[in-house]
C-alpha positions, -999 to +999 in steps of 0.1 A: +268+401-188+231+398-203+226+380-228+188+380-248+171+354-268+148+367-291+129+337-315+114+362-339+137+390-346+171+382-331+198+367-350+226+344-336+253+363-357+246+392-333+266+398-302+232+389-280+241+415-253+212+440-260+178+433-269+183+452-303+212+425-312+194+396-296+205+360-303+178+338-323+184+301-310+190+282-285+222+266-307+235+303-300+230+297-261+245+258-262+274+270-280+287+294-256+301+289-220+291+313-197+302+327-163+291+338-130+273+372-133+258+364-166+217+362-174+206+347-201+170+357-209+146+348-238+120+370-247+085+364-236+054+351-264+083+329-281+088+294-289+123+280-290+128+247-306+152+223-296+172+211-262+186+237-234+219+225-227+245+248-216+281+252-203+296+275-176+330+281-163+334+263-128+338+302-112+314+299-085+291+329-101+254+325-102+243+322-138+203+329-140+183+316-170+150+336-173+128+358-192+125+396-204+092+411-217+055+411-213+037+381-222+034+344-216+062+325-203+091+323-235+087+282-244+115+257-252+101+224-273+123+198-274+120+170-300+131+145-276+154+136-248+156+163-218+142+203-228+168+214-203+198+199-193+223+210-165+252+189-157+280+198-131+261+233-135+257+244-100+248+280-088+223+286-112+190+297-111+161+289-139+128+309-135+100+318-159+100+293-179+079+272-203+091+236-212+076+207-232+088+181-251+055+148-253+081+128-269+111+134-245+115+118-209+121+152-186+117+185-183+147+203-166+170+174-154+196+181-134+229+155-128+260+157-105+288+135-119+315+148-092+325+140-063+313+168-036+284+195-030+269+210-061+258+244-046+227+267-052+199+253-073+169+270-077+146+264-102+112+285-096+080+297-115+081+272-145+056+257-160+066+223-175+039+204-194+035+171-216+063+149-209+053+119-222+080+098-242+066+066-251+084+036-234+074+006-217+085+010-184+086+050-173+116+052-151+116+070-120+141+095-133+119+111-155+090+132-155+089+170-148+123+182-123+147+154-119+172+164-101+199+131-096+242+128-080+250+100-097+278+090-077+280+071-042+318+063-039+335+092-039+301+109-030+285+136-046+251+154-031+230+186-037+234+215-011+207+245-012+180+224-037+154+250-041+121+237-059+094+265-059+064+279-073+064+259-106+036+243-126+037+204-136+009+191-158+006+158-176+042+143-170+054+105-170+065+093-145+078+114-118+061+152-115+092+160-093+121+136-082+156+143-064+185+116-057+212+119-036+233+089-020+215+066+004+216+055+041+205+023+035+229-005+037+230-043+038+252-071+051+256-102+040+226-119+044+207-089+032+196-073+060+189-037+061+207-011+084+214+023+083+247+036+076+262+060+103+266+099+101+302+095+088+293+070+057+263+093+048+263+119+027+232+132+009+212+167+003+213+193+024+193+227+027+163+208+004+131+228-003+101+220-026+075+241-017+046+258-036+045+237-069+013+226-082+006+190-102-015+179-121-021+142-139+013+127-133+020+095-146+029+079-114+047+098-084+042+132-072+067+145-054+098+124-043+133+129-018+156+103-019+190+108+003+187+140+021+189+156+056+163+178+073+143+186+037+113+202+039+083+192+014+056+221+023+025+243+003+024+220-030-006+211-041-008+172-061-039+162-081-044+130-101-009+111-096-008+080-111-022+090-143-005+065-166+007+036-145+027+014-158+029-024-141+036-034-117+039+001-104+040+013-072+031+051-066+025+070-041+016+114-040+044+128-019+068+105-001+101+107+013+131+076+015+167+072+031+161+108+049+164+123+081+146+147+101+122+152+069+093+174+074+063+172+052+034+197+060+008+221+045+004+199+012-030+188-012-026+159-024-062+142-044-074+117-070-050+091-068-062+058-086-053+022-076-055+003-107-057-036-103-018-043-113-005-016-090+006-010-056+001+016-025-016+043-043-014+068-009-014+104-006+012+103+015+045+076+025+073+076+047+089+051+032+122+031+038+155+043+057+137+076+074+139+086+106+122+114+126+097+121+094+072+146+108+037+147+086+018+174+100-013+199+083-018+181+053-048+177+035-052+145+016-086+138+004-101+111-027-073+091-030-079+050-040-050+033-018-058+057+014-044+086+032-004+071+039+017+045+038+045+038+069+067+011+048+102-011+057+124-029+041+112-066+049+144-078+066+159-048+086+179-043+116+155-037+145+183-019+165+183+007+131+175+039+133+142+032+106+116+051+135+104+083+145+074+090+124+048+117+139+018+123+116-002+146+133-029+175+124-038+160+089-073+157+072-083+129+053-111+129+033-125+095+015-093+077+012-086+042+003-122+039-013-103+015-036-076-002-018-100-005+013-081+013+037-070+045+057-036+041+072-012+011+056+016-001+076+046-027+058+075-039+070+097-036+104+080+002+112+093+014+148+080+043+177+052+060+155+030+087+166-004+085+149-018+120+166-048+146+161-057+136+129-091+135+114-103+108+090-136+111+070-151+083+051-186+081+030-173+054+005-161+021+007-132+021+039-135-016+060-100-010+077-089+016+097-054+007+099-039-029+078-001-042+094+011-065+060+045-082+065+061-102+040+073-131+061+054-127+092+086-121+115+093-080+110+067-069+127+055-028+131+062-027+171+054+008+191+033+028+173+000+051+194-030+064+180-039+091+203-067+115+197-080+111+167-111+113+154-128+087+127-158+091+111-166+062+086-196+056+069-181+026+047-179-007+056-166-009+092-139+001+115-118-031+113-079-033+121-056-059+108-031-061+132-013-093+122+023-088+130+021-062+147+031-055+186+026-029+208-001-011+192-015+014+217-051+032+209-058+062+233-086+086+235-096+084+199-132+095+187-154+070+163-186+085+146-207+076+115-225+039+106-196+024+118-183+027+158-166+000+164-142+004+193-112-016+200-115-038+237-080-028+243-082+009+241-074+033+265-108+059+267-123+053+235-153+079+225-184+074+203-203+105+199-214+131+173-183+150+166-205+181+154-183+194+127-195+230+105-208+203+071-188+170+065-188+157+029-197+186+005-165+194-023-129+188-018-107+206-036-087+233-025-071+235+014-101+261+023-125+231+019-111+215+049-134+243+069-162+218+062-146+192+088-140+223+112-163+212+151-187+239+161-182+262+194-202+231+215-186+201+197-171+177+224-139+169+204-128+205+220-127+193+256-125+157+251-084+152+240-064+129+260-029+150+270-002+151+244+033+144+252+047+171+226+017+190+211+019+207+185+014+243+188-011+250+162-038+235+147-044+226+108-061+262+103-024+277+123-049+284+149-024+285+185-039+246+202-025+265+235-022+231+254-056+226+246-070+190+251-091+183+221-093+156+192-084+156+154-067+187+132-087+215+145-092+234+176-114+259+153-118+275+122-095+288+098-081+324+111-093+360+094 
């Protein structure tokens, strides 16, 4: 069945199954339960007032929750709390959408309270604005999309998560957020493992792709607890808007995952206020394993480019390794914090790879190793053809508790070309890219770091032990030997 909203002319006496006998309010939508088959759609130009909470029949039927009509995107105001609100509601689709509430905590927040899967969520082409309720502390679990299984014993997980093609401005804290169950465990004396395949149960078929932010109070986009998710196309400006101490935010970062792969994102202006930690574009942060960061372009953001963290007392013999970050840009990060690339904690078998890092501002430290007791150290990580350019304040690593730290092949250019003795093959010469340093915004401005058809970086790569088969552009690398993102510009 289809059911219309209208907020001008409908009526919630009426049947609401035509557009001529059109409901009126959303208390005519919350006081129904619906079914699989059934679409309920509000009529475009119109402003709804109150909360979106409905009910369905557990039948299995996708229930879709849209729009019907020309005009701008039909708009639900809540007073407070959450503007839409699906619990236990699986296999359900909302699209076309407009949600605000500046006095509420979240715009569509979704909760499994079962034990079990909670199928087919897809929640696409939305635009969700001012989220701001006032509170002292924002909790992670608010913001623009929450999406959160609350339970870990009997488990309960998301399976096909779709998050697509929406529009998140000025939200607090989270712009998007998922939770699932965890892989971390600890034993007695609190140290960290992970928990095996059969204990683990979190997200599964996870997509947040396409979605554009814009001034979030803190994080951008977030995965807790899921397996193989893929975080691509979104583009993240000005997180940590409204930080609240001692925060610790960072633009699009995954935990407790496996297998997660994070490419083809924007993420820019992230401050660093004094009371607040990281501040990256990018983290792989605790409990992942085989996290591959690839074709991103991060670029004027205050606590650098990313962040490899671990929990300070872990199992060395976990699985917390894996990390490849390969074929990003980054443009004038950590002009704040004071560095590119942050390492914490226990961080295993890294592959720092074909990147290319641009500073004019105020970088001193290529790469900083911080430990919280001096004894997990980050062992096994290579940085391998990359290319630095850094006109800040020098090319200095702090490598304090760290082992194993293999440099190969990379490229240094700019006022500072400092080399380390240790490497393997460093280079210093003129890169000869199309016009470093002119605007930032938009993935099309990375064609400024693109080398020219005679730049050495093109014949100068050391050989990779699993390239990757195109370039940040897409442009085929064909086992080419080269050094940082690009083997040329961006394809007709």
């Amino acid at each position: 069945m289809v059911y219309f909203v209208d907020g001008v002319y409908g009526s919630d006496k009426a049947d609401g199954t035509s557009r001529q006998t059109a409901w009126r309010s959303l208390e005519a939508v919350n006081s129904r339960t619906f079914k699989g088959g059934d679409k309920i759609l509000f009529k475009a130009g119109c402003t709804f007032e109150g909360n979106l909470y409905p009910r369905r029949e557990d039948d299995g039927g996708l229930i879709v929750f849209g729009r019907y009509g020309v005009g701008d995107k039909p708009e639900i105001s809540a007073e407070s709390d959450a503007v839409c609100r699906l619990t236990n509601f699986g296999n359900v689709e909302v699209r076309d959408l407009a949600l605000t509430a500046p006095k509420g905590f979240c715009g569509i927040y979704v909760e499994q309270q079962n034990p079990g899967p909670l199928h087919h969520i897809y929640i696409h082409d939305c635009y969700i604005h001012d989220i701001n309720e006032e509170r002292a502390n924002y909790q992670h679990e608010s913001g623009g999309i929450v999406c959160v299984a609350k339970l870990s014993e009997p488990v309960g997980w998301f399976d096909d998560l779709l998050i697509e093609d929406n529009k998140i401005i000025n939200v607090a804290r989270s712009g998007i957020w998922t939770m699932c169950s965890g892989r971390l465990k600890k034993d007695a004396d609190g140290v960290a493992t992970c928990k095996d395949d059969s204990e683990w149960q979190a997200a599964e078929r996870e997509v947040i792709r396409g979605n554009y932010l814009d001034y979030v109070g803190g994080d951008g986009i977030v995965i807790l607890g899921a397996k193989s998710p893929l975080i691509e196309w979104n583009t993240l400006y000005h997180p940590m808007h409204k930080p609240q101490p001692h925060c610790s935010n960072a633009g699009i970062w995954p935990q407790s995952t496996t297998d997660c792969v994070m490419q083809y994102n924007e993420v820019g202006y992230m401050d660093h206020p004094e009371f607040c930690a990281d501040g990256q574009g990018f983290d792989v942060d605790a409990a992942c394993s085989n996290t591959l960061v690839q074709y991103n372009y991060s670029h004027d953001n205050g606590g650098g480019f990313i962040l490899l963290c671990e929990y300070a007392k872990s199992n060395s013999n976990s699985e917390f390794s894996g990390t490849v970050v390969r074929n990003n840009l980054s443009v004038n990060d950590g002009n704040i914090q004071g560095e590119i690339l942050a390492f914490v904690g226990p961080v295993r078998g890294a592959l720092i790879e074909n990147n290319t890092f641009y500073s004019a501002g105020k970088v001193e430290r290529l790469m900083l190793v911080w430990t919280a007791d001096g004894k997990d150290q980050v062992a096994d990580v290579t940085y391998r053809n990359n290319l630095f350019i850094s006109n800040g304040k020098g090319n200095k690593y702090h490598l304090d508790n760290a082992e194993n730290i293999a440099f190969e092949n990379n490229v240094y250019w700019g006022a500072y070309r400092d080399t380390r003795d240790d490497e393997i093959d460093p280079k210093v010469f003129d890169p000869r890219l199309v016009l470093v340093g002119e605007d930032h915004d938009g993935r099309l401005n990375a064609a400024n770091y693109v080398p020219l058809e005679d730049s050495p970086v093109l014949t100068e790569g050391a050989p990779q032990k699993a390239p990757s088969p195109v370039d940040f552009f897409g442009n085929p690398t064909d086992g080419k030997a080269y050094v940082g993102a690009f083997v040329g510009g961006p394809r007709e």
